[in-house]
Structures are given as structure tokens and as C-alpha cells.
C-alpha positions in Angstrom: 93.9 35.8 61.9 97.0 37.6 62.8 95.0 41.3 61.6 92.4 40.7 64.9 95.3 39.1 67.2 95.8 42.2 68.9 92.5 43.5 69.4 92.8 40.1 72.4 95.9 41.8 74.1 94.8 42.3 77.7 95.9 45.9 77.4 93.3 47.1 74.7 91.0 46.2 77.3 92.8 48.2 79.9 90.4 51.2 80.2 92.5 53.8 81.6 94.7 53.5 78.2 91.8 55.4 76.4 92.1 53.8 73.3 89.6 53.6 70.5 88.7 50.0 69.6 86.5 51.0 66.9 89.5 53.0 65.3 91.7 49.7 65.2 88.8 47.4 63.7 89.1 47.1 59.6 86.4 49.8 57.9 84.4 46.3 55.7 84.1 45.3 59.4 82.3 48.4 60.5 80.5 49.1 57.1 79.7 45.9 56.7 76.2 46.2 56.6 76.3 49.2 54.6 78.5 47.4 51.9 76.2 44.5 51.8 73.4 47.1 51.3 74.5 49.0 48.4 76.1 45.5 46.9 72.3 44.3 47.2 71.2 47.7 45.5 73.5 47.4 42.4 72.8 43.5 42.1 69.0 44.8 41.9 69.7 47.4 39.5 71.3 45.2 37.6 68.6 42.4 37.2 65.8 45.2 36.8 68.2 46.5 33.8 68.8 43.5 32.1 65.3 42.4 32.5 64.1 45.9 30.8 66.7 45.3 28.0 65.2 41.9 27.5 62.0 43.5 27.6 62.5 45.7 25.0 64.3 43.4 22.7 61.5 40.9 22.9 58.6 43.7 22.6 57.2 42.5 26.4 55.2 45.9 27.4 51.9 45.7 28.5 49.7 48.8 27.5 47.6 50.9 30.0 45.6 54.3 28.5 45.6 57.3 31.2 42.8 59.5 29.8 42.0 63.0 30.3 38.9 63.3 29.5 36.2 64.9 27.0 39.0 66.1 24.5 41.7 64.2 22.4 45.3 63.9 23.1 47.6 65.7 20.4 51.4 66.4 22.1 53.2 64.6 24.8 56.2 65.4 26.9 57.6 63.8 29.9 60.6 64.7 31.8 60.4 62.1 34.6 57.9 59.3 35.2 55.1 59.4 36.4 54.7 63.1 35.6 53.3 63.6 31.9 51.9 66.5 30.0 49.7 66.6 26.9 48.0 69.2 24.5 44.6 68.3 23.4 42.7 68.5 20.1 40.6 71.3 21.6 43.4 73.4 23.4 44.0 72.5 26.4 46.6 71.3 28.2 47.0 68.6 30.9 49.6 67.3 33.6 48.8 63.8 34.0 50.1 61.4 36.9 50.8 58.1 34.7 50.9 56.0 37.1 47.4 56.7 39.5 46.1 57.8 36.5 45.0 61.1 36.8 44.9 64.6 35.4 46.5 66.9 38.3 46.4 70.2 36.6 45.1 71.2 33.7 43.3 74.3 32.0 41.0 74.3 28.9 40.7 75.8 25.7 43.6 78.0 25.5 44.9 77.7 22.2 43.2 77.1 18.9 41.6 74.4 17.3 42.6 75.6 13.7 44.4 78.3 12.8 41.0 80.3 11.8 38.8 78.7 13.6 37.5 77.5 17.3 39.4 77.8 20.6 39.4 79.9 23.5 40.6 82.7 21.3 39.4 82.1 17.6 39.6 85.9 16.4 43.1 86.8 18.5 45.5 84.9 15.8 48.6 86.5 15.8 50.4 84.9 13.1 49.5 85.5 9.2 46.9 83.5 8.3 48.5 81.6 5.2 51.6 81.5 6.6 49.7 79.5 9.4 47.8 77.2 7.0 51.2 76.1 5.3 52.8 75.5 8.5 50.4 73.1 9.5 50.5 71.5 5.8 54.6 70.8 6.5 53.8 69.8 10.1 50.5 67.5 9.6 50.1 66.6 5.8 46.3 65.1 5.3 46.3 64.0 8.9 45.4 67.0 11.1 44.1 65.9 14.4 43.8 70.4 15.9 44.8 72.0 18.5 48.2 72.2 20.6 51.5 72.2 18.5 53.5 71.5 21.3 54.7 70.8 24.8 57.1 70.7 27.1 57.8 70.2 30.6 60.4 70.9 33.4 59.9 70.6 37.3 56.7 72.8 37.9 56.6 74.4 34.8 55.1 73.4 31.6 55.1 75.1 27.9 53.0 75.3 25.2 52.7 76.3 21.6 48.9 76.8 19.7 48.1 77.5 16.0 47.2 81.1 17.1 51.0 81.6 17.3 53.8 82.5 20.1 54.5 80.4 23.6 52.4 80.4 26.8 54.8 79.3 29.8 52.4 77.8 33.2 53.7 76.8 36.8 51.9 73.5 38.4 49.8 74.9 41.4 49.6 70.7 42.7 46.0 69.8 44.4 46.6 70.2 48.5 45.0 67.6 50.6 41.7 67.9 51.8 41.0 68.7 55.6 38.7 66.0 57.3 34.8 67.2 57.6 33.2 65.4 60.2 29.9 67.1 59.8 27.3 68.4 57.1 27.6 71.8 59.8 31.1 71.9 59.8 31.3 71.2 56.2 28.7 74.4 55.9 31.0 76.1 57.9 33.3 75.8 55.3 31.9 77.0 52.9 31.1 73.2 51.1 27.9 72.2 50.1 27.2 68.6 51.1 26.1 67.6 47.5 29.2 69.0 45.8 32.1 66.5 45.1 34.4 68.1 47.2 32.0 68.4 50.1 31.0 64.6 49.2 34.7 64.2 49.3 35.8 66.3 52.9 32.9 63.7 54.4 34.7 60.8 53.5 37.8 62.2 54.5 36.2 62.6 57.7 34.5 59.5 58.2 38.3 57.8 57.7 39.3 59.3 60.3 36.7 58.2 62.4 37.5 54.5 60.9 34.4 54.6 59.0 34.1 52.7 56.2 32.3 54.4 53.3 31.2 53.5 49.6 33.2 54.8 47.3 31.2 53.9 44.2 29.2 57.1 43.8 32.1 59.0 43.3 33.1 58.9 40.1 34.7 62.4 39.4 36.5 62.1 42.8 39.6 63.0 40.8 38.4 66.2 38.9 37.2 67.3 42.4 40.7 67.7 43.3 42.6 68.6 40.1 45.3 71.2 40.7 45.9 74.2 38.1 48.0 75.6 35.5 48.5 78.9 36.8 49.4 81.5 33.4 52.7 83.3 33.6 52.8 85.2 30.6 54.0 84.4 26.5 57.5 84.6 25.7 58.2 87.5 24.2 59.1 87.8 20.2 57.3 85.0 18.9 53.7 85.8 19.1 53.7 86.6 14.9 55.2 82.8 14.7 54.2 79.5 14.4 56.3 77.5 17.5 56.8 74.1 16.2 58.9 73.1 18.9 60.2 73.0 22.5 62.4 71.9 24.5 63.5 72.4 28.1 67.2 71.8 29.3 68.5 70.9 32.5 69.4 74.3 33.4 65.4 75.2 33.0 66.3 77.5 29.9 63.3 76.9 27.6 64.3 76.2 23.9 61.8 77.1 21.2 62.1 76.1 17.2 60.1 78.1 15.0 58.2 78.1 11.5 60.3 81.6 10.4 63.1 79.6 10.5 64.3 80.8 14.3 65.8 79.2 17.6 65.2 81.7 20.6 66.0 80.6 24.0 64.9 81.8 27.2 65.8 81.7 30.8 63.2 80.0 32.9 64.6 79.3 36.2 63.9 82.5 37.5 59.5 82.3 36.7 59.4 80.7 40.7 60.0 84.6 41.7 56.9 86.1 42.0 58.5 89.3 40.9 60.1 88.1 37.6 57.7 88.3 34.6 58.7 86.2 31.4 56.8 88.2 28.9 59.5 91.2 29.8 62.5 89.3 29.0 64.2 89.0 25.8 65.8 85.4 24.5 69.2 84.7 26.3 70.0 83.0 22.2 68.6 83.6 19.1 69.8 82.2 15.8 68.4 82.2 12.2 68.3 79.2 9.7 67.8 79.9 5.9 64.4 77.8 6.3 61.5 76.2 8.4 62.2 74.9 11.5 60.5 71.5 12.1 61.6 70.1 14.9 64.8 70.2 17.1 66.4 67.9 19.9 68.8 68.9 22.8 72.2 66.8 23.7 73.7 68.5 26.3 76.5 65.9 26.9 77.7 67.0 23.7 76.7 70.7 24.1 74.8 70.8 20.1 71.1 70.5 19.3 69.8 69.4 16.3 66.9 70.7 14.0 65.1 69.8 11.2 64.2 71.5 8.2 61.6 72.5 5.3 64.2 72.5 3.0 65.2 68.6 3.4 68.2 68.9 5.8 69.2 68.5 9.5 71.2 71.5 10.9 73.3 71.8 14.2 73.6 74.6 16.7 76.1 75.1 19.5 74.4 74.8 22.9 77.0 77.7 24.6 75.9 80.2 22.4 72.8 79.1 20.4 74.2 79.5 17.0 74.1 77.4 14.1 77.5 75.9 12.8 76.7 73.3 10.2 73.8 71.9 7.5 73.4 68.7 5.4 70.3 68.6 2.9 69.3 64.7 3.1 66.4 64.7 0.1 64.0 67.9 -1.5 61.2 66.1 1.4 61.0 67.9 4.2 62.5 66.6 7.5 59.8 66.0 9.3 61.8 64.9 13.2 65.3 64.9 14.5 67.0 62.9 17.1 70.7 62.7 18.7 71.5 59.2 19.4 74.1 57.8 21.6 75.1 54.7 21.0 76.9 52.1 23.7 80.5 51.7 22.1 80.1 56.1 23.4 79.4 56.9 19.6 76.8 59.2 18.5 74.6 59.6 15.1 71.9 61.7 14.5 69.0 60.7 12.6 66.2 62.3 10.8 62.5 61.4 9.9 61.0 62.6 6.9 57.6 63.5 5.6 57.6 60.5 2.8 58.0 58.2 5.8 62.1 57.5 5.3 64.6 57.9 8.3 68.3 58.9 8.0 70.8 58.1 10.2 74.4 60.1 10.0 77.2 59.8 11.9 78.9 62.4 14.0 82.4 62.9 14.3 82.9 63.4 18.0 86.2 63.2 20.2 85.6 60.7 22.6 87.7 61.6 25.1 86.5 65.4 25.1 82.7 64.4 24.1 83.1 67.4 21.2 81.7 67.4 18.1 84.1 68.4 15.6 82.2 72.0 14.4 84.0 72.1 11.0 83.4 68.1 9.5 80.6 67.4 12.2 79.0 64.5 9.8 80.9 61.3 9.5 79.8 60.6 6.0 80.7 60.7 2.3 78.9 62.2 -0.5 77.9 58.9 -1.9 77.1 57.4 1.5 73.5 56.3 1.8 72.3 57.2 4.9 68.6 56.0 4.5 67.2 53.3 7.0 64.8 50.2 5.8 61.7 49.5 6.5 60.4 53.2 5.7 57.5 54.0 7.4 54.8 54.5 5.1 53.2 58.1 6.1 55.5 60.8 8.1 57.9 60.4 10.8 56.5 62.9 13.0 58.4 61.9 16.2 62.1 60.4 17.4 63.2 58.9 20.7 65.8 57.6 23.1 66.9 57.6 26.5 70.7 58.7 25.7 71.6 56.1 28.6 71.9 53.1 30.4 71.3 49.6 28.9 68.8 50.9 26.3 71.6 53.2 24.9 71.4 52.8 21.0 67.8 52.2 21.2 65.5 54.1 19.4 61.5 54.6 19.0 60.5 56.2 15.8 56.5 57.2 15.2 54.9 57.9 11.8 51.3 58.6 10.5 50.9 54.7 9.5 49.7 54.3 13.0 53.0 52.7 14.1 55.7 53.3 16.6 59.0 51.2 15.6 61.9 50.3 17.9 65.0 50.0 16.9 68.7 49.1 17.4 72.0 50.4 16.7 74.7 49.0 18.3 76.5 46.9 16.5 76.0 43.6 18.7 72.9 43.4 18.0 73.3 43.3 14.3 72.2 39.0 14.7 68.6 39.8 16.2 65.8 39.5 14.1 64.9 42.6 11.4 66.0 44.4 8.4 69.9 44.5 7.9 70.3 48.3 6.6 74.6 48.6 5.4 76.1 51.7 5.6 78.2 51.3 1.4 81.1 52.8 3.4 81.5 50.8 6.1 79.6 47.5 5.7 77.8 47.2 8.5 74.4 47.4 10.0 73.8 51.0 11.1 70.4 50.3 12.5 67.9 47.9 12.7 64.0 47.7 13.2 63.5 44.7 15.6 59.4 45.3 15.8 56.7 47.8 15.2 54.2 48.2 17.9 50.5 48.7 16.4 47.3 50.2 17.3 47.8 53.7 17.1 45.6 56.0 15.0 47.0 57.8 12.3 47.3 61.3 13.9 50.0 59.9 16.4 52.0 63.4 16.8 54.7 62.7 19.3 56.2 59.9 21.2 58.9 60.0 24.3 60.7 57.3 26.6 62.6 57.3 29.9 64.3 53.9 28.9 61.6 51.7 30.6 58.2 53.2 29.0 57.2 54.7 25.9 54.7 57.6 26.7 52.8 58.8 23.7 49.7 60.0 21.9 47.4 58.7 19.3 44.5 57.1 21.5 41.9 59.8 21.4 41.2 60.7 24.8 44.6 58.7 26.3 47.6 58.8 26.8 49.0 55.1 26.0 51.8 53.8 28.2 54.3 50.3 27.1 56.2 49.5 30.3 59.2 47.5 29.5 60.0 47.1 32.9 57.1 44.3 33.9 58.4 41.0 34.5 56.8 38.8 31.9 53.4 36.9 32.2 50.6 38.4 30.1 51.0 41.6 28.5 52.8 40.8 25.0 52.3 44.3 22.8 50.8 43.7 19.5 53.3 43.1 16.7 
């Protein structure tokens, strides 16, 4: 090749004309392996993402429960597998690694059971009592499972919302490795007594080190010997005398909460790793008011809006920069139960609502493309007489929406209702020839979304349901958290249709 025919002239190889060989050689040559590397990488990525979209389009996802423990899961949130949290019928609140399957932190009991009744603090509710009672009505119906409202979670630190009222923010103290006994005296020393599960626990520590083998069988709470801990930083301040039905963290670590009186406050949590900085001294960074009940909301911070629902029937939008709401619809006189910002793979997005009588709406947005702005004055791409109304309804209340906003499951979406059922469902328009209920838009004659399956098994007081594109993480298995992983080559595992 004439390119390498001068790296053979005898004066390259002339060492006193300091030249750089490696300098005259092609960069593929010298990269080569690197190329070859990340070309390997992408081809993998590649199979492992068309296999999960397979997965998900043919309902492969074998189930696994996580539990954790004596008391019933209620809320779920996950930011990034393996790390879950959950609220429990009894108040507490857990951080659960899904995949070994343990609790890591966690601390009991510290919000109510019922609004006038049980928990750590029965006789400290803030909120009016009624006010309470009707908020739980809106939120549960006839199926009212107790305890935590909701969750949230972002890096270390972890939200939550009781019936008592207001928002308790905790930081992950993570469980530190155990240092090797190699003694019952040294262990003494320690200040472990032999028969506790940690002592029991340091001793086999020990004995590995020594290459020991040891029987593992007797202990069975090896885990809860270790647990880490929620340690308390304080309630936000201004809505202790409110029901928190909501919350949401963003990227920046500013904690979003959505209230019963009809509020949005968001605060700055970034700064609770100083051990100066005390939340419960500092006032929302946003606050807005809606005209009704808050229900539930959703962040998209690609297109800089958040969605809530409403008591009144109606989804309404908020600007992300400021907090501030620009723009209702009213759907139906049923309260909106769950909300959900959908991206789509042609780069549209929609937003879709689930109601209390078990019907989902999905609505268009008018966005720019090119800008990724929503257009604040005609935000909804619909018409008056456009029937925005999905098929099959669920037949008790959506309480929960889903979707991993990108990749190959883009236009996917997981809706959960109190029929014991968690639906998936598509949106793009390719996939308007796989099997399930056609649902036509009367303005633009074409499938807006379809339900391809409905996974089964869940008990009625299923309360919230998230995804990371390759697992659905939810509630509504008593003491478990129940896990469908869509990204298992397929063998055994089918879920149940």
C-alpha cells in the first residue's frame, strides 16, 4: 500500500534523524484496539436493547419479590437500579437493594397508619382532620391499604409524605463492612457479644479470613444485622398543615412536592450533605397555586414543564424555570387520579392522565422539535370534540403512570389501577399491527395508543408503579416489592397474562 511505503525508507530508520514513527502511522492503526473495543460495546448494547424491546413486546419478564419484612409495601420510587425505596402500611420507610435482595436502610413507624389513628405519632396530626379523611377518599377510594403517601428518592437522600401531614427529607447512612473477629475475647473486646448476630457475624468474618469454612444456615437475619439507617434531617418547611400527595426529585436534587391545598412548593436539596445546612429553615425556591387538589404530578425536564393532576377532572402544566402554572384542560367531572409525560420515538410528546373511574387520556403536546419547547399559550394538540380517551379502561383507579422517556422503549408506557393489574402499552405509531385494542384519535385517524398485555397478580391496593426501561419496580405484594425484568434472555419466566 503506497500510505505504509514510506514507513520502509531506510532513513526513517536512521536514528539520529529523531523522527517519531508513531506520529507517521494512521490513528485506526494505533487505536485499533480501542476502536474494536467500543465497536464491540455498541454491537452489545445494541443486542441487549433489541432483546429488552422484544422482551417487552412479548411480555417475557420473569417476577422476583424483594421483601422487607413484618410490614406491607404501600409507595415505591426508584431512581437507578438496584436502589429502591418503599413506604409501608405501618410507616416506615425502606431503601431496598433489588437485586441481593435486601433492606439497607430503613426506619420504622414514622408516619401514620390513618389519619386518626396508629403510627409513631397518632396524636401529633398536623393537618385538619376532615380535610385529611377526604384526601385519602380522592387518593384511595374503598381500597385503603395505610400508611406512607409517598416517596421519593435521589442519590443518598430519600423523601417521604404520611397521613399526619408535611414532608420528612432522610440521608442513607449505608451499612460499613464488618472488621474480622478472630476470637470470642477479641470480639468481647469489642464490645460484641458472641450470641448477638453481629458478633455471630464478625466470627465468621473472621474465620474467612483464616479460610475457614463455616455454616451459614443459622443465620437467618444476617441481613438485618447489618442494615444501614435513615438518618432524619428535618420536614420541609410550610407544609406540615397539608396533605403531600406527591414527590418528585429532579436531577438538580431540588425536591418537588404536590399537595392536597392545591400547591406545588419546591425546595433545594443539594445543599442537606452540609452538615451545617438545615432544611426545615429554608423556604421553597417555587411555589405555585392551582384552583384545586393536587393529585399527582410528573417532571420532564427535557422539555422544562411538569404535569399535575387534579380533583377537579383536569391535567394542568407548570413551567420548570420558575414553577408556575401556565395552562389547564378539564378531561371529565372524575378526578384525575395520575399523570404522565410521554415521549414518543418519532421525538413527539403526549401526556396522559389516569382517572379515578379507571379511564386513561392521552393528549397531545404541541412542542417545537427543534427547540424541545412546549408552546405555553396552545400547549394541547387537540380539538374540542377530540376524544382523547384510551380503550381497554381499567376497571378500578389508575393510581400510577410510567415510562422511561428514552432509548428503545421510548413510547412505552406501564399504567397500574386498583383491578389488580399493571398494563403496558404502545404508542408509536409502528406498532399500531401488534396485537391489542386499536384506540383512533376522530382527528387524526390513527392509533394513539395501544394496550399490548396486562400483567396480573397484583392485589388491589397496588399504589404506585416505576421503570428504568428494563424492569418494572412496584408495589401490591404485601410484604414485597415485585420486580418484571425485561432484560432476561428467554427460557422460563413468561409473566402471567
Amino acid at each position: 500500500d503506497p500510505e505504509y511505503n514510506s514507513l520502509a525508507s531506510p532513513s526513517l530508520y536512521d536514528a539520529q534523524d529523531g523522527l517519531d514513527f508513531q506520529a507517521l502511522l494512521p490513528t485506526t492503526y494505533l487505536h485499533s484496539d480501542s476502536f474494536l473495543e467500543a465497536d464491540l460495546r455498541r454491537r452489545s448494547e445494541s443486542i441487549i436493547s433489541e432483546r429488552v424491546y422484544d422482551n417487552w413486546m412479548s411480555a417475557h419478564c420473569p417476577t422476583t419479590f424483594v421483601s422487607v419484612g413484618q410490614d406491607w409495601v404501600r409507595r415505591v420510587d426508584m431512581e437507578t437500579f438496584p436502589i429502591a425505596v418503599c413506604g409501608g402500611a405501618r410507616g416506615g420507610v425502606y431503601v431496598v437493594n433489588l437485586e441481593e435482595k435486601i433492606v439497607i436502610a430503613k426506619v420504622d413507624e414514622v408516619h401514620n397508619v390513618q389519619v386518626d389513628q396508629g403510627g409513631a405519632n397518632p396524636s401529633k396530626v398536623n393537618t385538619n382532620i376532615e380535610m385529611a379523611k377526604q384526601a385519602m377518599e380522592k387518593l384511595y377510594g374503598k381500597i385503603d391499604g395505610g400508611g406512607v403517601v409517598s416517596v421519593a428518592i435521589s442519590g443518598d437522600l430519600v423523601a417521604s409524605a404520611g397521613r399526619e401531614g408535611g414532608v420528612k427529607l432522610w440521608r442513607i447512612e449505608r451499612p460499613q463492612p464488618l472488621a474480622p473477629v478472630e476470637s470470642q475475647e477479641q470480639g468481647e473486646e469489642r464490645g460484641l457479644k458472641p450470641d448477638s448476630a453481629l458478633g455471630k457475624l464478625s466470627q465468621l468474618a473472621g474465620n474467612a479470613a483464616k479460610g475457614k469454612n463455616s455454616d451459614r444456615s443459622e443465620f437467618k437475619n444476617i441481613n438485618d444485622a447489618v442494615e444501614g439507617k435513615l438518618i432524619p434531617l428535618g420536614n420541609l418547611k410550610g407544609l406540615d398543615k397539608t396533605i403531600v400527595t406527591c414527590l418528585k426529585f429532579d436531577s438538580k436534587q431540588r425536591l418537588w412536592a404536590a399537595a392536597y391545598d392545591g400547591t406545588t412548593r419546591t425546595y433545594d436539596a443539594s445543599k442537606c450533605y452540609d452538615s451545617n445546612f438545615r432544611i426545615s429553615s429554608q423556604k421553597p425556591v417555587f411555589r405555585a397555586d392551582y384552583t384545586d387538589s393536587v393529585l399527582d404530578m410528573d417532571l420532564c425536564e427535557e422539555l422544562n414543564v411538569g404535569a399535575c393532576a387534579t380533583a377537579d377532572g383536569g391535567v394542568a402544566l407548570f413551567s420548570i424555570k420558575d414553577g408556575q402554572f401556565f395552562c389547564g384542560i378539564i378531561l371529565s367531572e372524575v378526578a384525575a387520579r395520575s399523570v404522565l409525560i410521554l415521549k414518543k420515538q418519532n421525538g413527539s410528546y403526549a401526556v396522559l392522565c389516569g382517572r379515578s373511574d379507571g379511564a386513561i387520556h392521552h393528549i397531545p403536546l404541541n412542542v417545537d422539535l427543534e427547540t424541545n419547547r412546549v408552546d405555553q399559550d396552545n400547549p394541547f394538540d387537540v380539538l374540542e370534540s377530540t376524544d382523547t380517551a384510551l380503550a381497554p379502561k381499567h376497571t378500578g383507579p389508575v393510581v400510577s403512570l410510567a415510562s422511561q422517556n428514552e432509548g428503545t422503549t421510548e413510547g412505552l408506557f406501564c399504567s397500574g389501577g386498583q383491578d389488580g393489574t399493571v398494563r403496558v402499552w404502545t404508542s408509536n405509531d409502528h406498532d399500531s399491527g401488534s396485537r391489542g385494542t386499536d384506540v383512533v384519535n376522530s382527528e387524526q385517524q390513527r392509533p394513539a395508543a395501544k394496550c399490548i398485555y396486562a400483567l396480573t397478580g397484583y392485589k388491589l391496593w397496588l399504589g404506585s408503579i416505576c421503570t428504568d426501561g428494563r424492569r418494572i419496580v412496584s408495589d401490591g405484594g404485601e410484604n414485597s416489592l415485585i420486580v418484571r425484568d425485561f432484560s432476561k434472555e428467554k427460557g422460563n419466566g413468561k409473566a402471567s397474562l
